[in-house]
C-alpha positions as CSV (number, residue, x, y, z in Angstrom):
1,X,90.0,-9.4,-264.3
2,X,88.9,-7.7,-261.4
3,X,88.2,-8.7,-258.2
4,X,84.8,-8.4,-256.6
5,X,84.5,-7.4,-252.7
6,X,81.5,-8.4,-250.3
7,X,81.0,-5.3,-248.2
8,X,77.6,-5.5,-247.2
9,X,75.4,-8.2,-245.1
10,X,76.8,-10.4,-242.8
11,X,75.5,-8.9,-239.6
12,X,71.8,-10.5,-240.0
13,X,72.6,-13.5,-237.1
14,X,73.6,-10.9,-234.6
15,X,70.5,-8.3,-235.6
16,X,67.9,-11.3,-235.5
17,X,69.5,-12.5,-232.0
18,X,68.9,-9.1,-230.6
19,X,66.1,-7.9,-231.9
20,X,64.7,-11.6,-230.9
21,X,66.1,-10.8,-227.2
22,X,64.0,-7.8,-227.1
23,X,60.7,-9.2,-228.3
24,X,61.2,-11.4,-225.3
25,X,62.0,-8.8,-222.8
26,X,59.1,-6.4,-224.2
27,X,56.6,-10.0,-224.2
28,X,57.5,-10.4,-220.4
29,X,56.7,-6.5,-219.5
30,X,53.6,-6.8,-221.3
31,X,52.7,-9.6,-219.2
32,X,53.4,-8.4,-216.3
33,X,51.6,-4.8,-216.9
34,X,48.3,-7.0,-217.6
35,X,48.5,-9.5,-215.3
36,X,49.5,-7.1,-212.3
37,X,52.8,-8.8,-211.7
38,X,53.9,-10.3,-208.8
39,X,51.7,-7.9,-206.4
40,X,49.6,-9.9,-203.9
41,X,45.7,-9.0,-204.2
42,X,45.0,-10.6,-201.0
43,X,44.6,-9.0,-198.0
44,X,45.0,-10.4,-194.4
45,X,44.2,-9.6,-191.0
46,X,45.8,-10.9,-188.0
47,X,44.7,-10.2,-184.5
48,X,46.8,-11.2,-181.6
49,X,45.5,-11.1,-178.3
50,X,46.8,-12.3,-175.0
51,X,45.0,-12.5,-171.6
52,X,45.6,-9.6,-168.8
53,X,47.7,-10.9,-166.5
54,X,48.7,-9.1,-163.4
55,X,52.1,-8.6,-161.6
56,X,52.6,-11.1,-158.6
57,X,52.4,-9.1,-155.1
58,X,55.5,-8.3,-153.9
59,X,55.9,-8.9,-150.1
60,X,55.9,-5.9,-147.6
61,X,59.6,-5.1,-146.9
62,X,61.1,-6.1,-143.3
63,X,60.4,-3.5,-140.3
64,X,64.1,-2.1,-139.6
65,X,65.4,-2.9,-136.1
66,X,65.5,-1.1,-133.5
């Protein structure tokens, strides 16, 4: 009698968990290509404005003697 060998199949778990792995990563692309992603459509404006102020007066310097 002869024996029989199995040389095909097997790898179908391994296939199936990476083929599933990419239909994730593709689904999260596509989500973020149609939904704009993580970019901010808001827009702000800040305005900062402080009061003039002006230098204190600095004394006159001593007269030298003599």
């Amino acid at each position: 009698m002869a024996e029989q060998t199995n040389t095909g199949g097997g790898g179908g778990a391994g296939m199936a968990f990476i083929v599933g792995a990419l239909v994730v990563i593709v689904a999260v692309i596509a989500y973020f290509v149609f939904t704009g992603g993580m970019t901010q459509k808001k827009s702000v404006d800040i305005k900062v404005s402080a009061p003039q102020l002006d230098a204190p007066k600095v004394p006159d310097a001593p007269k030298p003697a003599g």
